[in-house]
N, C-alpha and C positions, 0 to 999 in steps of 0.2 A: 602617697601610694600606700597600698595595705602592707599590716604588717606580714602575712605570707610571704611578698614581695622581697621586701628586705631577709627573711628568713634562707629564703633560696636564693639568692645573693650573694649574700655571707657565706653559705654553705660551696655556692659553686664555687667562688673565688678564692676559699679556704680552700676548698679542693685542689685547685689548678697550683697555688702556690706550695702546698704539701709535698703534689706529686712532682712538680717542679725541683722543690728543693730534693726530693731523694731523687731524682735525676741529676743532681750535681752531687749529691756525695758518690751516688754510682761510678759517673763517671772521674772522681776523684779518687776512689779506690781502685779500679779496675781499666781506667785507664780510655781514649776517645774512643766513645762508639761512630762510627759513620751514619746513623740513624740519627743520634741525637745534633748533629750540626746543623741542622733544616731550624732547630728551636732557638739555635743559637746557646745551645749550653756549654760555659765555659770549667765546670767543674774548677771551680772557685769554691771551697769551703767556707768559705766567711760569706758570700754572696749568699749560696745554699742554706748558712744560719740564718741568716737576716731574714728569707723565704720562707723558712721553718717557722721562724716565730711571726712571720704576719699571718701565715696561714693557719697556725695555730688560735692566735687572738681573735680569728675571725670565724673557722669552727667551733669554737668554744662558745663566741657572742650566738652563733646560732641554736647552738644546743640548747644555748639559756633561756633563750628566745622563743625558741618552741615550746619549754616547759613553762613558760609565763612566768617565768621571776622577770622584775621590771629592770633587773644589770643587764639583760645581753643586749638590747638596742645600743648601750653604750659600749661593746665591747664590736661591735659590727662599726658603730662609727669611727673606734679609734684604730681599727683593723684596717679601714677605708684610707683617713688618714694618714698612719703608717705607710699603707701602697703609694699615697700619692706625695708623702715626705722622700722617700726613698728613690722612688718616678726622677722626683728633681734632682736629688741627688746624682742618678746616674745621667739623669741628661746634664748637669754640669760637668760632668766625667768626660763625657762625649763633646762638648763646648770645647773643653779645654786639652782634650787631646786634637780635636781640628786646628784650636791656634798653637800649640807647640806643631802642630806639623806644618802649617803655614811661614808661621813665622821663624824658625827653631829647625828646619829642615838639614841636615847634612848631606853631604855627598854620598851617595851610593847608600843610604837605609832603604829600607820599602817603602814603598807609596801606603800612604796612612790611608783605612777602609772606616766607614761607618761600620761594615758590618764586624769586623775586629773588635769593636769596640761596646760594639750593642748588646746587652743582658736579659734576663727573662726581668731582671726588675723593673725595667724600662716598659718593657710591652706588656708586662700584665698589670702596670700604672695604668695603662689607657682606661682598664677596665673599672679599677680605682678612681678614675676621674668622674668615669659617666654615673658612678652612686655619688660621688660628693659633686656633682651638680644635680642629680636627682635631690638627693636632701641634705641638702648644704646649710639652706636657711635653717631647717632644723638641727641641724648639728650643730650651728655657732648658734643659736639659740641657746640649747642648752649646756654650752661649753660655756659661752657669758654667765649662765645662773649661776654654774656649781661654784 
């Protein structure tokens, strides 16, 4: 794909997770909005950091990108990566809260919810997945070189 391609990529997905992460310090400082539950934002501040800095590493890979210095296609891959290290991360989170509620169940707790449990790190992985299958071979290509 061209490199434009990857530029607005990086850019949107830096975007999404930025605005995402100041959606959870928001709603960490100031308390649930009823608007933001439709995203699933749990104003989780450590979650919100984590979204800070991939959306960070991945606006930044774009900036660089655009100005042709030959670092930001690396800073868009490891941004990509990031999304989708973290994706897994949270879907083990989600694995292993089904089997303590399966197995691990007491009398009278709540009925365990996927959506309880589900983060914006999880679903804006998706999007993370579909660049690193877009250029995946190129990216452990050049992750093998360095």
């Amino acid at each position: 794909m061209s490199d434009g391609t990857k530029i607005i990529f990086g850019a949107v997905l830096g975007a999404l997770y930025v605005g995402t992460a100041i959606l959870q310090f928001i709603w960490a400082i100031f308390g649930p909005l009823a608007d933001l539950e439709v995203l699933l934002i749990s104003g989780d501040v450590f979650s919100g950091f984590v979204l800070l800095v991939i959306g960070a590493v991945l606006l930044t890979g774009a900036r660089k990108f655009s100005t042709d210095t030959g670092e930001g296609v690396s800073f868009i891959y490891v941004g990509i990566f990031l999304s989708v290290l973290f994706g897994l991360v949270a879907l083990c989170s989600l694995g292993a809260g089904a089997l303590e509620a399966t197995f691990f169940a007491e009398e009278g707790e709540e009925v365990w919810s996927v959506m309880d449990v589900a983060t914006p790190l999880l679903y804006l992985a998706v999007i993370g997945v579909s660049g690193f299958l877009a250029w995946g071979r190129e990216f452990l290509r050049r992750f093998s070189l360095a």
